[in-house]
C-alpha positions as a printed NumPy array, in Angstrom:
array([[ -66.991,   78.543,  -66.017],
       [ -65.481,   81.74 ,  -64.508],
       [ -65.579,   81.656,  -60.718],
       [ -64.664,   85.176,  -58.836],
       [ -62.206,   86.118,  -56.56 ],
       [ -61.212,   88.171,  -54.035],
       [ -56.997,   89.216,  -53.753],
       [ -55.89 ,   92.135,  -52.234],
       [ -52.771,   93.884,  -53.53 ],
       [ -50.777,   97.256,  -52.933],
       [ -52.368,  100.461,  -55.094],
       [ -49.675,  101.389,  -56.72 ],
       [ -49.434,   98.006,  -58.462],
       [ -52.823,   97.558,  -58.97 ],
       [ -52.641,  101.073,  -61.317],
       [ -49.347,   99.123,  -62.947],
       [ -51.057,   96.488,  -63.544],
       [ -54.518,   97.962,  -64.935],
       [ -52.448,  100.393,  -67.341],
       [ -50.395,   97.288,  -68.828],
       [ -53.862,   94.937,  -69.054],
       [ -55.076,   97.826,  -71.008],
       [ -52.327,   98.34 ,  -73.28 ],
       [ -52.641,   94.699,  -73.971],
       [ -56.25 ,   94.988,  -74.858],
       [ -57.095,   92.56 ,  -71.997],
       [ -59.01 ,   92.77 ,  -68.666],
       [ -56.966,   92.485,  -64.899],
       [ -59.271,   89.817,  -64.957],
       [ -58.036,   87.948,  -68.174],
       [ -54.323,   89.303,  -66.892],
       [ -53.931,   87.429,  -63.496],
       [ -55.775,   84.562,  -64.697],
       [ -52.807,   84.127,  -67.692],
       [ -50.432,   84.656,  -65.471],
       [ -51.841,   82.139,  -62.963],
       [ -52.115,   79.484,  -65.821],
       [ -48.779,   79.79 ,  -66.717],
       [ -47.883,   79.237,  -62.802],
       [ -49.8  ,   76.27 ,  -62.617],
       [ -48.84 ,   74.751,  -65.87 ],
       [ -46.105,   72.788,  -64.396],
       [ -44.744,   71.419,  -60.784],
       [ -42.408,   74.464,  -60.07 ],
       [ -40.419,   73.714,  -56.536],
       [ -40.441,   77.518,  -55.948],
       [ -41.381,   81.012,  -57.334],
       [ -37.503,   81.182,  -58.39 ],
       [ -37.807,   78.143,  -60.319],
       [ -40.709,   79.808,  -62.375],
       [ -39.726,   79.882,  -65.664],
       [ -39.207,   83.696,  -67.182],
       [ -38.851,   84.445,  -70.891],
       [ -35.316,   83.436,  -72.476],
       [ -34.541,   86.914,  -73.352],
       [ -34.535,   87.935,  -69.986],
       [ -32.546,   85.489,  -68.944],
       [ -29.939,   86.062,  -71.683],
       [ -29.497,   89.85 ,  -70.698],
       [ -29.431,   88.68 ,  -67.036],
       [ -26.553,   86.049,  -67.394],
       [ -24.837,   88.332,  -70.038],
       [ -25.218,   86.36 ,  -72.83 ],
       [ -26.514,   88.877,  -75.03 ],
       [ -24.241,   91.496,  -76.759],
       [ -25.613,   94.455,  -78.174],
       [ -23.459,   95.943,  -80.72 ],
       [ -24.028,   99.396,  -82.166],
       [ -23.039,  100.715,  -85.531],
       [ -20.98 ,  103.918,  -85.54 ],
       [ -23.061,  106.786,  -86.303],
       [ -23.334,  107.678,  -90.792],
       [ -23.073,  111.097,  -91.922],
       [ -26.516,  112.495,  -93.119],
       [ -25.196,  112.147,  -96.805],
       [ -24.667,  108.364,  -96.749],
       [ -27.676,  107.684,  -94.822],
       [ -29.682,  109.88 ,  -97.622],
       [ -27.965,  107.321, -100.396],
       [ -28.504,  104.552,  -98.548],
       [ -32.29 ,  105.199,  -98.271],
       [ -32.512,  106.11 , -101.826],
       [ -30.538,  103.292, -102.84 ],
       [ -32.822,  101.011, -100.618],
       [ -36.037,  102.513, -102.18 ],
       [ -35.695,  101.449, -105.692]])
């Protein structure tokens, strides 16, 4: 049973937000109420005890190491996707 609610939050994040519900295919609505389940899921002592995906915690404590490849010439990156093709 859906009960309503009033919050009040700053504009500017209210747009934020509305743009990312919608790119999500999902209501505000739907939005805060995920991100309220996840907050109640489990006892959390504080908001910085809040769990936050592992990926973002990897990049945060460095643990992640992005490694680019040096750049092909145009002719080996033509045989390569020919070569990948067949």
């Amino acid at each position: 049973m859906d009960a309503k609610l009033t919050l009040s939050f700053d504009k500017d994040i209210v747009e934020r937000a509305k743009k990312y519900a919608a790119e999500q295919n999902i209501s505000l609505s739907r939005l805060i109420e995920h991100l309220l389940t996840q907050v109640t899921a489990k006892p959390y002592p504080s908001l910085e005890d809040f769990p936050i995906s592992d990926w973002v915690r990897m990049i945060s404590e460095g643990e992640i190491e992005y490694k680019k490849t040096p750049p092909s010439s145009r002719k080996s990156s033509k045989e390569d996707f020919f070569s990948n093709k067949k």
